[in-house]
GUPA-636363 format. One record per residue: residue in three letters; x, y, z of N, C-alpha, C, O in turn. Coordinates in pm, whole numbers, plus 50000, padded with zeros to 5 digits. Each point is the difference from the previous one (the first is absolute). Layout:
residues N
residuo_n_x_n_y_n_z_ca_x_ca_y_ca_z_c_x_c_y_c_z_o_x_o_y_o_z
ALA_X_Y_Z_X_Y_Z_X_Y_Z_X_Y_Z
...
//
This chain:
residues 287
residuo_n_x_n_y_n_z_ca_x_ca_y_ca_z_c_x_c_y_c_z_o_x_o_y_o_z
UNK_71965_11568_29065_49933_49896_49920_50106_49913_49934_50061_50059_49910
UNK_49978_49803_50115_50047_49922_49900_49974_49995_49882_49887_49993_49953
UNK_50232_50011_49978_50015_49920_49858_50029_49908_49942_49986_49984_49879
UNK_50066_49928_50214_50031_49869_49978_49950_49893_49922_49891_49956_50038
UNK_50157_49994_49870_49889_49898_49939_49958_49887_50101_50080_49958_50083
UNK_49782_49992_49906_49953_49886_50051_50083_49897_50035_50093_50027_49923
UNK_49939_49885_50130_50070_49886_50021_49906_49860_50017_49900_49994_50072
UNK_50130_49941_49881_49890_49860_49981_50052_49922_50149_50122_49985_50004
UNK_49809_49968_50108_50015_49952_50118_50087_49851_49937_50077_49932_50068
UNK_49897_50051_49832_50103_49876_49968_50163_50004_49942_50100_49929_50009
UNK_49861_50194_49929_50150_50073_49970_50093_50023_50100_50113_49954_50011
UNK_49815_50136_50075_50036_50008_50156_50067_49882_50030_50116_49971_49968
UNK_49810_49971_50089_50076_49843_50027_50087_49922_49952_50070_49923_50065
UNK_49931_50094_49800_50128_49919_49894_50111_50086_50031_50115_49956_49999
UNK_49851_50208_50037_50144_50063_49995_50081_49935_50162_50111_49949_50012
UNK_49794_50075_50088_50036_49966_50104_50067_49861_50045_50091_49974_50078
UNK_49816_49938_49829_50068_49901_50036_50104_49943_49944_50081_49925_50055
UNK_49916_50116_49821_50149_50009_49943_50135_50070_50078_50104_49957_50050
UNK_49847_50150_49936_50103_50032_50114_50045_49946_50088_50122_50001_50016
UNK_49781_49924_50086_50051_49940_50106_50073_49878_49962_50082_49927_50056
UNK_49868_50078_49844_50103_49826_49916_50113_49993_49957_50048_49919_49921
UNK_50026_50221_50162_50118_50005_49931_50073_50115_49865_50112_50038_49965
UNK_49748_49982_49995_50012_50019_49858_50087_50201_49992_49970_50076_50092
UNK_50090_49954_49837_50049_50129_50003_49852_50057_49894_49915_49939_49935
UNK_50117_50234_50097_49926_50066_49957_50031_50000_49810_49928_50021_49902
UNK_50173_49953_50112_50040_49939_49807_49918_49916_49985_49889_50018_49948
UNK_50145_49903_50084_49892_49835_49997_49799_50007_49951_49922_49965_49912
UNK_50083_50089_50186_49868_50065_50032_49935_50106_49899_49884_49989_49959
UNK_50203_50116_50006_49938_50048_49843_50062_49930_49913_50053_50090_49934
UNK_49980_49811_50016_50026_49954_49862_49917_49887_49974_49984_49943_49892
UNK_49961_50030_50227_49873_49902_49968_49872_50061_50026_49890_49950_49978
UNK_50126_50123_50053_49862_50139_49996_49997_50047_49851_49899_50050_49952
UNK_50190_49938_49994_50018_50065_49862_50007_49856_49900_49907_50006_49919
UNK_50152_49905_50070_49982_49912_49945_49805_49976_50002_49927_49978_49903
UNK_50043_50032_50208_49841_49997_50051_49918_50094_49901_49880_49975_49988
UNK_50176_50135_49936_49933_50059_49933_49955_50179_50065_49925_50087_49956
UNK_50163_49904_50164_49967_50154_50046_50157_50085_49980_50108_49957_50039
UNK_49864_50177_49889_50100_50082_49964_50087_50001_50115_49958_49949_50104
UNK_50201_50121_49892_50062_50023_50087_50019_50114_50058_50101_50022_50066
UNK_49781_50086_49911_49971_50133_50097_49881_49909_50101_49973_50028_50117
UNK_49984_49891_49827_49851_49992_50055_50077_49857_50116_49967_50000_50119
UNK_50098_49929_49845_50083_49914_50118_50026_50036_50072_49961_49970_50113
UNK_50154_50145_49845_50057_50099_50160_49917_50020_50073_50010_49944_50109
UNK_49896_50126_49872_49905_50076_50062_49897_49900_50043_49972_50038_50114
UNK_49965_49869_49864_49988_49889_50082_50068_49976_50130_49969_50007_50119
UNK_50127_49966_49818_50088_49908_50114_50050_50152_50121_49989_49992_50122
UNK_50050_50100_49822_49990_50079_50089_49953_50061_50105_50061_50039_50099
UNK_49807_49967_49870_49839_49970_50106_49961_49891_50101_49957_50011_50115
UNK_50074_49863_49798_49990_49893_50106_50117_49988_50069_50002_49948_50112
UNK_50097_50095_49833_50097_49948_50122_50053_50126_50084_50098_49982_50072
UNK_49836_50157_49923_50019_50085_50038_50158_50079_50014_50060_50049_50096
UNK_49978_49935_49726_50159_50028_49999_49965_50136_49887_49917_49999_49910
UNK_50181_50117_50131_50010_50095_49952_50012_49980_49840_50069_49902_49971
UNK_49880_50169_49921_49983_49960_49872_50206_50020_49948_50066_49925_49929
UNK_49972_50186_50131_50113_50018_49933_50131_49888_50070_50089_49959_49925
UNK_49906_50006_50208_50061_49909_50010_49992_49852_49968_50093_49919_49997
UNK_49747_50055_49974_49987_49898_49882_50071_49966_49902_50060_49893_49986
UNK_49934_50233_49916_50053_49974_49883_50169_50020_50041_50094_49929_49965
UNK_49907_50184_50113_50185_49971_50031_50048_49849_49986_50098_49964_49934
UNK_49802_49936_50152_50034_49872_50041_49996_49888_49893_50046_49887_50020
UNK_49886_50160_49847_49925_49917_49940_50173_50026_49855_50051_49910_49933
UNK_49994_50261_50070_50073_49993_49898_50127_49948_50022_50065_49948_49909
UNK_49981_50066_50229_50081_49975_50032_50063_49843_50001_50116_49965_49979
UNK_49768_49956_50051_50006_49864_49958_49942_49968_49829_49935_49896_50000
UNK_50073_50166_49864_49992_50007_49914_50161_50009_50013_50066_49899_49974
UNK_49999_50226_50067_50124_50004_49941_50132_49884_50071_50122_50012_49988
UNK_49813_49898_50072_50061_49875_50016_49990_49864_49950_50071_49900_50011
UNK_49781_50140_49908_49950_49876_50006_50113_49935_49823_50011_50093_49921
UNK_50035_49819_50046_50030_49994_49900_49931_50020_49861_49885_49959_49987
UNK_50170_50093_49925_49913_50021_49866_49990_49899_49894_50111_49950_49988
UNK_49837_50018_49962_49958_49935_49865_50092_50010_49886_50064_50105_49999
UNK_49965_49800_49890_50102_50005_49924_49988_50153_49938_49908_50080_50020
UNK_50177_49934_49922_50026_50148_49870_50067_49942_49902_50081_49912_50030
UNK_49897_50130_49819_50041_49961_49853_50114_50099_50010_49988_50118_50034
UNK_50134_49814_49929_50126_50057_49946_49974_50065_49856_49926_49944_49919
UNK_50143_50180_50052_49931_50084_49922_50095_49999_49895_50109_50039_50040
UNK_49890_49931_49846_50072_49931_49896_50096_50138_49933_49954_50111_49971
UNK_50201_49838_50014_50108_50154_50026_50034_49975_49847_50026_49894_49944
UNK_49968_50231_50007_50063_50008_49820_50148_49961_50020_50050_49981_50111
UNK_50016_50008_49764_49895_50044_49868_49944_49841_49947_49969_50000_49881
UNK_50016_49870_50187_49933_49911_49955_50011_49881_50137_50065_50003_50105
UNK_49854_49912_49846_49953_49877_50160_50022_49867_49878_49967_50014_49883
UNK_50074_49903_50156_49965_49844_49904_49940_49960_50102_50014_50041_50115
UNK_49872_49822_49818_50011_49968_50056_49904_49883_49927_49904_50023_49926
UNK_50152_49829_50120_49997_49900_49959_50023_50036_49835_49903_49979_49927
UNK_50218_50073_50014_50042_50036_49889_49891_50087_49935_49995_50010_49877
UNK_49918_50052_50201_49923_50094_49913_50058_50140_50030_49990_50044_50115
UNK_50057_50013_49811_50018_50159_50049_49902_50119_50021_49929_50029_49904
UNK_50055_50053_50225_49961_50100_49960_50046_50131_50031_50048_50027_50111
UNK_49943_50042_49813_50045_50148_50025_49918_50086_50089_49878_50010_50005
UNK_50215_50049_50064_49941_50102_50109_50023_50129_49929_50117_50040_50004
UNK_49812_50023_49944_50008_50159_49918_49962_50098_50077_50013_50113_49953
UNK_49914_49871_50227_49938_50137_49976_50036_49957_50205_49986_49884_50039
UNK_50047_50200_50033_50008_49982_50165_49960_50130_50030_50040_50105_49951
UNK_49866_49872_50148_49919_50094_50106_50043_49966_50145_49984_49889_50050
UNK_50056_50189_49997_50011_49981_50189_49876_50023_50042_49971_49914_50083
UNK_49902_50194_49891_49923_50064_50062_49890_50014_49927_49991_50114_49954
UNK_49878_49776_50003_50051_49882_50042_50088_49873_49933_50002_49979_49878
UNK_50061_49951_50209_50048_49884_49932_49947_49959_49871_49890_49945_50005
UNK_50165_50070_49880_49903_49941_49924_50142_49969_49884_50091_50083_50002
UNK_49917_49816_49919_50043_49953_49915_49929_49985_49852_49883_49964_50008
UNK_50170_50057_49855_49943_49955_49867_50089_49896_49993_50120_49990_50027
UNK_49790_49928_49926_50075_49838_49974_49970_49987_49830_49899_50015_49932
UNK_50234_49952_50038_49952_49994_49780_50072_49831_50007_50084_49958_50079
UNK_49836_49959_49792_49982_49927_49991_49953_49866_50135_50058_49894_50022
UNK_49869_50140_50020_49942_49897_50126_49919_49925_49972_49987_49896_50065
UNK_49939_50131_49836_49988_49878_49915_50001_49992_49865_50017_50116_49963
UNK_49975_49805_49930_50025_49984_49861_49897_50027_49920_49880_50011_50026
UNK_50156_49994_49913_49856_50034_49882_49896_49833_49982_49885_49988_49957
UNK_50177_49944_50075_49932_49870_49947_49901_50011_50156_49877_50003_49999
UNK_50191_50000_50101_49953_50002_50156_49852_50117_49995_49882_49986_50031
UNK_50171_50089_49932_49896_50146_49991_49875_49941_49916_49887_49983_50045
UNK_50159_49987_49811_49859_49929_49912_49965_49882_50103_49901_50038_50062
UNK_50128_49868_49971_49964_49897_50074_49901_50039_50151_49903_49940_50047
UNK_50157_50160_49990_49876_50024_50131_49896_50063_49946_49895_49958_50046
UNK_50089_50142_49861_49893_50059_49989_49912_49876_49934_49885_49986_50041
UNK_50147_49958_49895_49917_49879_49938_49938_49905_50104_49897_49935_50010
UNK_50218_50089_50065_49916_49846_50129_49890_50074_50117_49916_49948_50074
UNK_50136_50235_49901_49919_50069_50051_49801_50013_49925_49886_49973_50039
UNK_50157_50064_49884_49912_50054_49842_49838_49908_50074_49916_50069_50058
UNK_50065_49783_49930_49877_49957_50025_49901_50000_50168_49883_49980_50034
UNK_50270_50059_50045_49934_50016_50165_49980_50138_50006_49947_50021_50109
UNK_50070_50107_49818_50000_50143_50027_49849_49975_50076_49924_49903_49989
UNK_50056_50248_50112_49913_50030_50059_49999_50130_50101_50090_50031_50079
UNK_49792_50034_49902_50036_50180_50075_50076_49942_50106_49975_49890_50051
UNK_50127_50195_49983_50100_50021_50101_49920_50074_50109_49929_50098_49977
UNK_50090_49844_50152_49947_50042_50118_50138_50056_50075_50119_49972_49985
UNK_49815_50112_50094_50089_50055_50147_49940_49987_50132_49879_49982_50007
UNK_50193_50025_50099_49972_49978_50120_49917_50118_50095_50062_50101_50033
UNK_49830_49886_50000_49940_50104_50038_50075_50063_50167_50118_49966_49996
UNK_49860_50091_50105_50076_50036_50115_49965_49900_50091_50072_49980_50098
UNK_49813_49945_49878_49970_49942_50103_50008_49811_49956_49944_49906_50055
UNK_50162_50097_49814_50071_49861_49960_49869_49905_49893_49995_49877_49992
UNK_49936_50194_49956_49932_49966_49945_50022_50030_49855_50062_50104_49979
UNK_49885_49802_49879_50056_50017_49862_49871_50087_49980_49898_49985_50067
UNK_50118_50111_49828_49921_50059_49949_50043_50058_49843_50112_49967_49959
UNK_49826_50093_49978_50057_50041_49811_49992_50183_50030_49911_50076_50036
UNK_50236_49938_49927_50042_50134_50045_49950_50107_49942_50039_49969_49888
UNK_49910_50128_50096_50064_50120_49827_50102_50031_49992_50030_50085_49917
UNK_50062_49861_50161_50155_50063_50047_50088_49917_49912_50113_50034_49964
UNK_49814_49830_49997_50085_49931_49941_49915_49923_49909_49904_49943_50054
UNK_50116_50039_49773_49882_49971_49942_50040_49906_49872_49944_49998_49891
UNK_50158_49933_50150_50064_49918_49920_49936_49889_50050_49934_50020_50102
UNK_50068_49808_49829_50015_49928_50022_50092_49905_50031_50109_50056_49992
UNK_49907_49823_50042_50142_49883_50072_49967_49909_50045_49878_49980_49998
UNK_50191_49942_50050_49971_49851_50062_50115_49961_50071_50111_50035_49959
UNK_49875_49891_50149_50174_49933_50046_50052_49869_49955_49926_49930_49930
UNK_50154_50041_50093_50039_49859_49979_50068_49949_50168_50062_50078_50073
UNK_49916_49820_49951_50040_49959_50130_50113_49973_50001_50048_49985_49888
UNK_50037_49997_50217_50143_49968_50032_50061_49900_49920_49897_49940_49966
UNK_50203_49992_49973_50002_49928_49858_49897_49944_49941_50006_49882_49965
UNK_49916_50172_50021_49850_49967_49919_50063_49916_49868_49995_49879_49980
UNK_50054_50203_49952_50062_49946_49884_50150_50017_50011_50051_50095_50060
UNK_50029_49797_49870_50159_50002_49961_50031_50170_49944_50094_50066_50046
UNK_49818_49982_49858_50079_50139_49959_49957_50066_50138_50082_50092_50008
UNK_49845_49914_50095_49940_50104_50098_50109_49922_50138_50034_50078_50089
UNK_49995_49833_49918_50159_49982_50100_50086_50004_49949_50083_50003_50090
UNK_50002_50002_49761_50061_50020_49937_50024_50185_50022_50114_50046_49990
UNK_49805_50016_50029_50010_50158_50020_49992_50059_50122_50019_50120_50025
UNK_49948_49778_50061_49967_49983_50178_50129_49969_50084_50030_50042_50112
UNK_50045_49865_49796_50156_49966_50053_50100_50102_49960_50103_50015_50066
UNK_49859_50088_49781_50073_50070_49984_50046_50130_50111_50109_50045_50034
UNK_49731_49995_50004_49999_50104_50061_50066_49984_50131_50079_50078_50054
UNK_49861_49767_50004_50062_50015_50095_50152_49995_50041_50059_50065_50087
UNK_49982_49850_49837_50220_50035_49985_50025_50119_50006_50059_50048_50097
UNK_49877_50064_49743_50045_50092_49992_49955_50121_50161_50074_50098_50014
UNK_49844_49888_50059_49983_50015_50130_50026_50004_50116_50004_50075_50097
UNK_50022_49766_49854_50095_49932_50168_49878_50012_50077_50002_50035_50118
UNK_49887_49936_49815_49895_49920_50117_49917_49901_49956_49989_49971_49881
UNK_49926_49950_50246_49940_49898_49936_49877_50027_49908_49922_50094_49985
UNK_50098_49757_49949_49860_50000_49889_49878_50067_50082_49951_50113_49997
UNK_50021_49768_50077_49885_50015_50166_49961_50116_50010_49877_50008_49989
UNK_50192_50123_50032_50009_50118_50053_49910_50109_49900_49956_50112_50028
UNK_50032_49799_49826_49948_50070_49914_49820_49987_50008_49942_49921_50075
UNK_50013_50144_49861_49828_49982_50009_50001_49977_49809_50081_50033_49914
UNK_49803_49905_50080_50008_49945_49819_49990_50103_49919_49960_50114_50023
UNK_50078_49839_49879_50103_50104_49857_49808_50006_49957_49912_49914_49996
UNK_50091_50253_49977_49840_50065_49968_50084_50057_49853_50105_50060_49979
UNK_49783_49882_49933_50045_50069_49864_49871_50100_50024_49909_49990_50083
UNK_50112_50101_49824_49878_50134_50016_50066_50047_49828_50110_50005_49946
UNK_49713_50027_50010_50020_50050_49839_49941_50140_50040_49922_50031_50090
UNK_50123_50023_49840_49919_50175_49973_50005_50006_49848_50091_49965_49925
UNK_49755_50101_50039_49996_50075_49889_49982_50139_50004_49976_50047_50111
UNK_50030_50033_49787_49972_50134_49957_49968_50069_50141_49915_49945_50070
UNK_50137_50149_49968_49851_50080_50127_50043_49944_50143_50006_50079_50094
UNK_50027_49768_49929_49992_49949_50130_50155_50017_50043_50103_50034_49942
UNK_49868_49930_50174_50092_50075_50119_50011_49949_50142_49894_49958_50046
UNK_50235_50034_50048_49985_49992_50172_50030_50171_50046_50114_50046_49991
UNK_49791_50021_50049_50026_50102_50057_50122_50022_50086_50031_49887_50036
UNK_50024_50168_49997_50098_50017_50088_49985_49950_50175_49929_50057_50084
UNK_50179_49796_49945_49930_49959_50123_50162_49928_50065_50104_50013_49935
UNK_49893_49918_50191_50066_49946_50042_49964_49850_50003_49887_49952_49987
UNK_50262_49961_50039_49964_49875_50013_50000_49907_50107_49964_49882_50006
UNK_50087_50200_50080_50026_49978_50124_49824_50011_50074_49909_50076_49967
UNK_50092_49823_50135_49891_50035_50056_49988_50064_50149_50046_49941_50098
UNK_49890_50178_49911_49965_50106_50093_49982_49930_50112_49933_49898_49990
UNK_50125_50140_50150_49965_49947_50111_49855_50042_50124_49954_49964_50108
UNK_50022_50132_49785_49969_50126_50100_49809_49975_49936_49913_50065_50058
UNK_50045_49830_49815_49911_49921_49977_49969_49905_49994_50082_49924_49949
UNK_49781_50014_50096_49919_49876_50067_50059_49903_49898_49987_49883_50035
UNK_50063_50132_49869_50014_49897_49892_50165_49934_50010_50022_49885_49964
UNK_50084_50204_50088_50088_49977_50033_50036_49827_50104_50103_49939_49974
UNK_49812_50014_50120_50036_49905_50055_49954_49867_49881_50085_49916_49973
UNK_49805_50077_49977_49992_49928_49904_50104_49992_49883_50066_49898_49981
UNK_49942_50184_49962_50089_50021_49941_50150_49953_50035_50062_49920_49930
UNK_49972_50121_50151_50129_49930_50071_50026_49860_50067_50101_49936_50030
UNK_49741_50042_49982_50019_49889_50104_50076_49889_49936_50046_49925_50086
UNK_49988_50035_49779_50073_49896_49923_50133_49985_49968_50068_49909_49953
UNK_49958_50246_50102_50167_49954_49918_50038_50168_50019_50089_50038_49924
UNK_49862_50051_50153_50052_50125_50059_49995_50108_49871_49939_50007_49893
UNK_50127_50045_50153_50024_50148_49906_50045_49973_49871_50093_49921_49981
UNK_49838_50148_49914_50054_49980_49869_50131_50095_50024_49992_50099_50073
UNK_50153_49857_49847_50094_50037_50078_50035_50081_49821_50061_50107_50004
UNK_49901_49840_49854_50097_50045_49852_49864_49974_49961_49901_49954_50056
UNK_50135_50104_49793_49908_49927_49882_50072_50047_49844_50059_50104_49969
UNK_49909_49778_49954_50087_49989_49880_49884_49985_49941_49908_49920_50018
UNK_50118_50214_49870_49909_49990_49902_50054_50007_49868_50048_50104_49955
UNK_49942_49745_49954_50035_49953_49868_49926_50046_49905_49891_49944_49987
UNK_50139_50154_49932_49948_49994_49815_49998_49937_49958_50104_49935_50003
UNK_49782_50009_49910_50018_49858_49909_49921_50074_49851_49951_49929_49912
UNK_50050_50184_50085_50028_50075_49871_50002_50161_49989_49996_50064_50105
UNK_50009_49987_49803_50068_50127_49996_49865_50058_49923_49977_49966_49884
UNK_49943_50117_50182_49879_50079_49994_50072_50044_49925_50122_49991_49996
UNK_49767_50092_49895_50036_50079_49875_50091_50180_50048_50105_50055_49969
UNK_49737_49987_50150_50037_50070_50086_49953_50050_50091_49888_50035_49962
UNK_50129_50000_50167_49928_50020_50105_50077_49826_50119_50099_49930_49982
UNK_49829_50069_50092_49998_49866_50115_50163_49968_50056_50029_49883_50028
UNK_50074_50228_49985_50113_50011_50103_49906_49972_50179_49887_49978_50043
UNK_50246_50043_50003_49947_49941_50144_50076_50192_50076_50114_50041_49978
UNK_49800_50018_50087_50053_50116_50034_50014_50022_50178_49933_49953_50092
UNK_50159_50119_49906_50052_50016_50202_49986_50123_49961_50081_50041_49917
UNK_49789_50073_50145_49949_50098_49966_50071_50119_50126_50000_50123_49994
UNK_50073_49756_50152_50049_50113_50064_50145_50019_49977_50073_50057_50083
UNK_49978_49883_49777_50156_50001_49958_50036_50040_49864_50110_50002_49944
UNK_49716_50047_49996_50016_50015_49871_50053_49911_49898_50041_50054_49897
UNK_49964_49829_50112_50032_49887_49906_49878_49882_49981_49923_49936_50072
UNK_50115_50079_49764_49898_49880_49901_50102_49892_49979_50113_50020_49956
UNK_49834_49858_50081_50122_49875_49948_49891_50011_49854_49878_50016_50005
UNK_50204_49970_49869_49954_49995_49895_49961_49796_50026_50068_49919_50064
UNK_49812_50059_49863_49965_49852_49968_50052_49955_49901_49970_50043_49889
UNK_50137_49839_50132_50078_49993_49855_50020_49783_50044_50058_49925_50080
UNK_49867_50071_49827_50005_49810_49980_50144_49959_50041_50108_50048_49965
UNK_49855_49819_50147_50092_49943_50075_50099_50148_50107_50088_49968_50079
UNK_49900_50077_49914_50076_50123_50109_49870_49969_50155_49885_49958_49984
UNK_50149_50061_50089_49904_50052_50142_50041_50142_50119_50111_50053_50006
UNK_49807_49975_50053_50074_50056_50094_49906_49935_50143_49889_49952_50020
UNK_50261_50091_50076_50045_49909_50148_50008_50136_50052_50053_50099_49948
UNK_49853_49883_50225_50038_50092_50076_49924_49940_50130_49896_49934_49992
UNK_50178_50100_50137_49981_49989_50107_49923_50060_50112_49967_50117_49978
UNK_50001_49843_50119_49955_50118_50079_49978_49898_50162_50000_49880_50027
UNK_49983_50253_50054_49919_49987_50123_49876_49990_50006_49944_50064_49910
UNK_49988_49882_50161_49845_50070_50042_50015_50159_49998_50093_50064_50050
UNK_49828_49972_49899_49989_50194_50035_50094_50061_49902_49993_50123_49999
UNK_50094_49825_49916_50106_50026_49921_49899_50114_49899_49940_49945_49908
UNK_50040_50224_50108_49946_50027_49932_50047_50018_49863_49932_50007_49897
UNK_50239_50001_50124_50074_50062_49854_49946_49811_49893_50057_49967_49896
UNK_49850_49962_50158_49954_49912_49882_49887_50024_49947_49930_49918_49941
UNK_50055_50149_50071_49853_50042_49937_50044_49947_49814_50091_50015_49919
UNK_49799_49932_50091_50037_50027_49803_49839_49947_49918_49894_49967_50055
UNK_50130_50039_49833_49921_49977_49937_49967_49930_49874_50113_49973_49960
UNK_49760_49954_49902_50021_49921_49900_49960_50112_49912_49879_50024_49994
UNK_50202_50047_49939_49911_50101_49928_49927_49988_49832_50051_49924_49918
UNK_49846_50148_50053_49948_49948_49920_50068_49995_49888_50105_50058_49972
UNK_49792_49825_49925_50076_49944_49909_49937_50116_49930_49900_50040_50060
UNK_50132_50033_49821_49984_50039_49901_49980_49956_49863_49926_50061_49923
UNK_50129_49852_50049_50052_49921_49862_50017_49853_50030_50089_49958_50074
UNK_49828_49973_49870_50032_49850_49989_49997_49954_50133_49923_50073_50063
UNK_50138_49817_50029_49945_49945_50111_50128_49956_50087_50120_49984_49973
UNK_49831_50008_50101_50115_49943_50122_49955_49889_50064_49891_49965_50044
UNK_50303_49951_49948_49923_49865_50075_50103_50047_50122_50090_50081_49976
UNK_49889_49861_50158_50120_49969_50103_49979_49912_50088_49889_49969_50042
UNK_50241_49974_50000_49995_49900_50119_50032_50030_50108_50110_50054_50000
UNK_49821_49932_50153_50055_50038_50106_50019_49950_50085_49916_49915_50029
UNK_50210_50103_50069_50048_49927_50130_50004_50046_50087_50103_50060_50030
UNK_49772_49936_50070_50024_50062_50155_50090_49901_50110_49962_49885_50023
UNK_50128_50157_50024_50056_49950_50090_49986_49996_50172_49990_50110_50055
UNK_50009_49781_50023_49939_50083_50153_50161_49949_50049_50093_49939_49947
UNK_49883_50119_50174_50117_49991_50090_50011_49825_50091_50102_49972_50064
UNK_49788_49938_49926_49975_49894_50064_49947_49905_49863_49964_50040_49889
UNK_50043_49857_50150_49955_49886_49877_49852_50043_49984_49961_50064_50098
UNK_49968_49921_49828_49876_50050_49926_49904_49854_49982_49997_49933_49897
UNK_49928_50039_50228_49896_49942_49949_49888_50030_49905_49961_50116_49987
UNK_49975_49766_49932_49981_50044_49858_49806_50102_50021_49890_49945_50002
UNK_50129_50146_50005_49885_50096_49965_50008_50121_49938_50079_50093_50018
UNK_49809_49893_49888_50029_50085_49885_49989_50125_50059_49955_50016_50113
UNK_50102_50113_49780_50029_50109_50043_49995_50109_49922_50029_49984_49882
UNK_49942_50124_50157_49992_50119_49832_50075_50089_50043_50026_50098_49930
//
């Protein structure tokens, strides 16, 4: 008895005739997936119709991954300090595993009061991305935020040019600066930022500007107590301390990033955040 999933007689045909158009079996799932179908469920498509063994598929498919060229990467900022455009900041804290950097003074105290204020009248529940690329309101995450668009404002490219020097990548590459408030109780459960390949939500997700590659997350005040940022498979809390952030990197699948917003206890937390992708970032919003 087959198990095969169904195949749509038109699917059929797009694979085939693509194929005959030249097209490589790369080609062929990344617009199957851009299309909105996972990349177990592509293979295995395309495997059927074109009657190619599932494991020499993917042999064929990684193998031209590990040629294909990659997407920029953020230079990872080396103690004990970075200038830059005469602002200093100190590097206090280096992780190999994962990459991750504490950045102190990254921005100023005047910078810090100034976003939460320009933040303060757009707040609104913070959404996340469901598997299948859809926004929805988490329990996982129960703070509120808002973004600001790519130099939206002089102070929001003013902090957009910083990052990117201190980086060594482009503005472009960034997705818009999300302020997010927490009070008492609220929290981001422990998650990644990278997006999963191996779910339906992944080609949407990517289709603009590829893999989220870093993310910099700015304090813009110092909770009474509680709301550090925690890497639960390295045993470390970055304490939340006004104008300081922490920087860390990753792969897709990078599990040593796991981390988390932990709850506030005392008084409130503001922060600003910078996801970075590996390709310029056309503008769609993102959680």
């Amino acid at each position: 008895m087959s198990t095969s999933t169904p195949i749509r007689p038109e699917l059929r045909e797009w694979i085939l005739a693509t194929t005959r158009a030249g097209h490589g079996l790369p080609a062929v799932l990344r617009l199957m997936e851009e299309n909105g179908y996972n990349p177990r469920q592509s293979r295995s498509i395309v495997a059927e119709v074109l009657k190619v063994p599932l494991a020499a598929l993917h042999a064929t498919t990684q193998h031209a991954a590990a040629k294909a060229p990659q997407g920029m990467r953020t230079k990872h900022p080396e103690a004990p300090e970075v200038i830059v455009d005469g602002h200093t900041i100190g590097v206090s804290l280096s992780v190999d595993a994962p990459t991750l950097r504490v950045l102190d003074g990254i921005l100023s105290e005047q910078e810090c009061t100034d976003l939460i204020e320009l933040a303060r009248p757009r707040l609104q529940r913070t959404l996340t991305v469901d598997t299948d690329g859809r926004y929805q309101v988490d329990q996982r995450r129960t703070s509120e935020g808002t973004f600001f668009a790519i130099n939206e404002l002089p102070l929001i490219g003013l902090i957009e040019q910083r990052l990117s020097r201190l980086l060594e990548i482009p503005v472009d590459h960034g997705e818009g600066l999300q302020i997010l408030h927490y009070l008492p109780g609220q929290e981001y459960e422990p998650h990644y930022d990278w997006f999963d390949p191996e779910l339906p939500s992944f080609g949407p997700m990517t289709k603009w500007g590829g893999q989220r590659i870093a993310s910099v997350v700015m304090y813009l005040n110092s909770p009474e107590q509680g709301g550090g940022t925690a890497f639960p498979g390295i045993g470390l809390t970055i304490t939340a301390r006004r104008g300081s952030a922490v920087y860390f990197a990753y792969e897709g699948g990078d599990r040593t990033s796991l981390h988390a917003g932990l709850p506030v206890i005392r008084g409130e937390k503001w922060i600003a955040t910078k996801w970075l992708r590996e390709r310029p970032f056309r503008n769609r919003r993102m959680a």
